[in-house]
N, C-alpha and C positions, 0 to 999 in steps of 0.2 A: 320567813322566820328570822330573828335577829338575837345574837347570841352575843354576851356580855364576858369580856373578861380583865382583871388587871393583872397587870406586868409591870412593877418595879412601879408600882404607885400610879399607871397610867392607864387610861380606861382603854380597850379594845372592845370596838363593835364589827361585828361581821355578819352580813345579811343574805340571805341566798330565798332561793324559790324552791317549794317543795310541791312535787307531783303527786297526782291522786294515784293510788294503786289500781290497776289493773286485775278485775277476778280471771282472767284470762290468761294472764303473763306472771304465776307465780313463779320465784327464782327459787331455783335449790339446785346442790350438784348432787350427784351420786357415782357410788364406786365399787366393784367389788372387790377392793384392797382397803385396808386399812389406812394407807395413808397416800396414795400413787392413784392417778387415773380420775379424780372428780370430775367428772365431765359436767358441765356446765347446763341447766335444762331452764325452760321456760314452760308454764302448764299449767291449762283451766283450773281451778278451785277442784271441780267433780273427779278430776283424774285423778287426784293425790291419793283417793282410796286404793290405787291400783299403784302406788309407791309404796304405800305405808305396809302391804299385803306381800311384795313383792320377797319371797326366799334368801337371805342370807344378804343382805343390799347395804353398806353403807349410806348415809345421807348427811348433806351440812344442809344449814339456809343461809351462807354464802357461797361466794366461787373465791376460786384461787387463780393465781399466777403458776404456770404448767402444770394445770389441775394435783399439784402438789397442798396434801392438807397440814400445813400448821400456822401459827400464829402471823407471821414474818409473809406469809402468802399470799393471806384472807385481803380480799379485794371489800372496800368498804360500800357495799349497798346489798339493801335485803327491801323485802315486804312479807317477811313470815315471822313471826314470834312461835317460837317452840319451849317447851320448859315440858320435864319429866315429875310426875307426881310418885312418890315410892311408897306410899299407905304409911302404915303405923311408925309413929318413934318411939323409941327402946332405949332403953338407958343403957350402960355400960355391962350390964349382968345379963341383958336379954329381954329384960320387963317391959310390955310396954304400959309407956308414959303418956299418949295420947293416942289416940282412932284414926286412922286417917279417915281422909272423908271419900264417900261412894259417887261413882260415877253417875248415880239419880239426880244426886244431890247438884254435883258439878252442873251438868245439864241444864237444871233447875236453874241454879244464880246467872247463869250465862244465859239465859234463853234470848235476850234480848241481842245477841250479839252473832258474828256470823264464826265458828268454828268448829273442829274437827276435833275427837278423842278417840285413841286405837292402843288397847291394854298390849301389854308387854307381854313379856314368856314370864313374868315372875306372877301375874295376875290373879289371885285366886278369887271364891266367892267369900270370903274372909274379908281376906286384906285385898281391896282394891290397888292395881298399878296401872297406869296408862298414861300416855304423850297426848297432851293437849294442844294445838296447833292453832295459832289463830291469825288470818290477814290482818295485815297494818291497813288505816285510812289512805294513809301516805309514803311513799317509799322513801326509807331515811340512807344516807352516807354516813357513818359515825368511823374511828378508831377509835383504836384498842381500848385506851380509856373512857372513853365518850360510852363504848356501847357496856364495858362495864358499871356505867354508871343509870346508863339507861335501863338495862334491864335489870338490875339492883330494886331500881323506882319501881318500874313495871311487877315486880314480883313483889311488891308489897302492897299494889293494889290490886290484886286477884285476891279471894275470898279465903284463901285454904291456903297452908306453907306449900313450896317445891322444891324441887332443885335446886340450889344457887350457882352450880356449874354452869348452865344456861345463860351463864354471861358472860361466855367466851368466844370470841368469834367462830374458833377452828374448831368448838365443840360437836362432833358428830351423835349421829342416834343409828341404831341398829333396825331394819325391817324385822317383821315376823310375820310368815304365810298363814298363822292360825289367829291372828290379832282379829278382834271385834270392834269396829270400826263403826262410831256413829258420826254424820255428817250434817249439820244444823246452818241453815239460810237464816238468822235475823236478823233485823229492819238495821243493825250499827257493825260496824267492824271498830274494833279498838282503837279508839282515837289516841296517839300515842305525842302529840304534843308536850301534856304535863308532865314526860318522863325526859325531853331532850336538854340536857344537860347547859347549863349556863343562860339559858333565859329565864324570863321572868315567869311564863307559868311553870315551869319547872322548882322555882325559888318558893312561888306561892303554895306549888303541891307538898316538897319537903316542909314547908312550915307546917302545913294540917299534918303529916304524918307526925312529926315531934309533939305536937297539940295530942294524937291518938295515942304515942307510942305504951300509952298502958293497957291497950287494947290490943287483942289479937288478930290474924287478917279479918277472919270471918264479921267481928264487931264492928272492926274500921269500916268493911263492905257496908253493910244495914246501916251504919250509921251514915253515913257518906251518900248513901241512896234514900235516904229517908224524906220523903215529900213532905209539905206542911198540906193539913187535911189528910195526911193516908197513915197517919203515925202507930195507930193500933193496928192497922193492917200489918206495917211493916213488921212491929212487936210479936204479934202472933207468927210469921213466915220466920223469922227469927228463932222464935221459942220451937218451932218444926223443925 
């Protein structure tokens, strides 16, 4: 991958090799402190239901420097994309302004991809809340800025708004023993090239979002996935 930047008028190119991810070797640390004790793990794709499950557990999907969690810490490499979806948005009175969207639905647009969702303590059958978890192709190095810009990109190409905290390195997620936990194998894992900051499909993907930006995720999604020959299909799954 080769990354573009200028500095005082002067072109910087830097080029490095990026590894395939490993369903085997997921990185995450976990803690039972708030911010003390990350212990550093590596673990199958299948096992994670038995973290995500696990009683009162901190978790990051990085590691730290003496498993201490905060920004100044966080060690730059991951292969897990996490982001928290929190159902409906409310205006300042209470009202809500929009639906969130259902875990059917989620399920549904992602089918094609290989990830994990495990509702939260706030979850009801109302309001949908639950951590969506998804393997990278590639395992990326980013800082601080890099990976806030990355997963910036990345949350604007998922179908439905989330969290924007999710773009912090030292950002943790809470376990919950009673979370419902679905586990989904398909044929892609999230190809996260268009999202790494300072190259050129990175340049090309931000210009289609500007091109979309009158659109909402769910739009930019269907539009974005839209085949030539399947265009009523797409319309109809759309209008569902």
């Amino acid at each position: 991958i080769i990354k573009r930047e200028v500095v005082s008028g002067v072109e910087f190119f830097e080029g490095s090799m990026l590894q395939e991810t490993d369903l085997n070797k997921l990185q995450f640390s976990v803690s039972d402190h708030f911010a003390n004790g990350y212990e550093p793990m590596a673990k199958p794709f299948d096992k994670l239901p038995k973290l995500l499950t696990a009683p009162d557990m901190h978790w990051c999907n990085h590691y730290f420097n003496n498993e201490h969690r905060n920004e100044e810490n966080a060690l730059p490499g991951f292969n897990l994309l996490v982001v928290d979806v929190d159902g409906h948005e409310r205006d300042k009175t209470g009202n809500v302004t929009r639906r969130g969207i259902k875990l059917e639905a989620v399920h549904d647009l992602l089918k094609d991809f290989t990830f994990i969702t495990s509702t939260t303590k706030r979850h009801t059958e109302d309001e949908h809340r639950f951590r969506l978890i998804m393997p990278t192709n590639y395992e990326l190095s980013l800082d601080k800025d890099e990976y806030r810009e990355f997963m910036n990109a990345f949350l604007s190409w998922l179908p439905f708004t989330s969290d924007e905290s999710a773009n912090q390195r030292s950002k943790k997620w809470m376990t919950f023993d009673q979370s419902q936990v679905h586990v989904h194998k398909g044929i892609h894992l999230v190809d996260v090239l268009p999202f790494i900051p300072k190259t050129r499909l990175n340049m090309d993907y931000q210009a289609r979002v500007v091109d979309l930006s009158r659109l909402d995720n769910l739009e930019r999604w269907f539009l974005n996935n839209m085949d030539l020959g399947q265009r009523n299909v797409t319309l109809h799954n759309f209008a569902m």
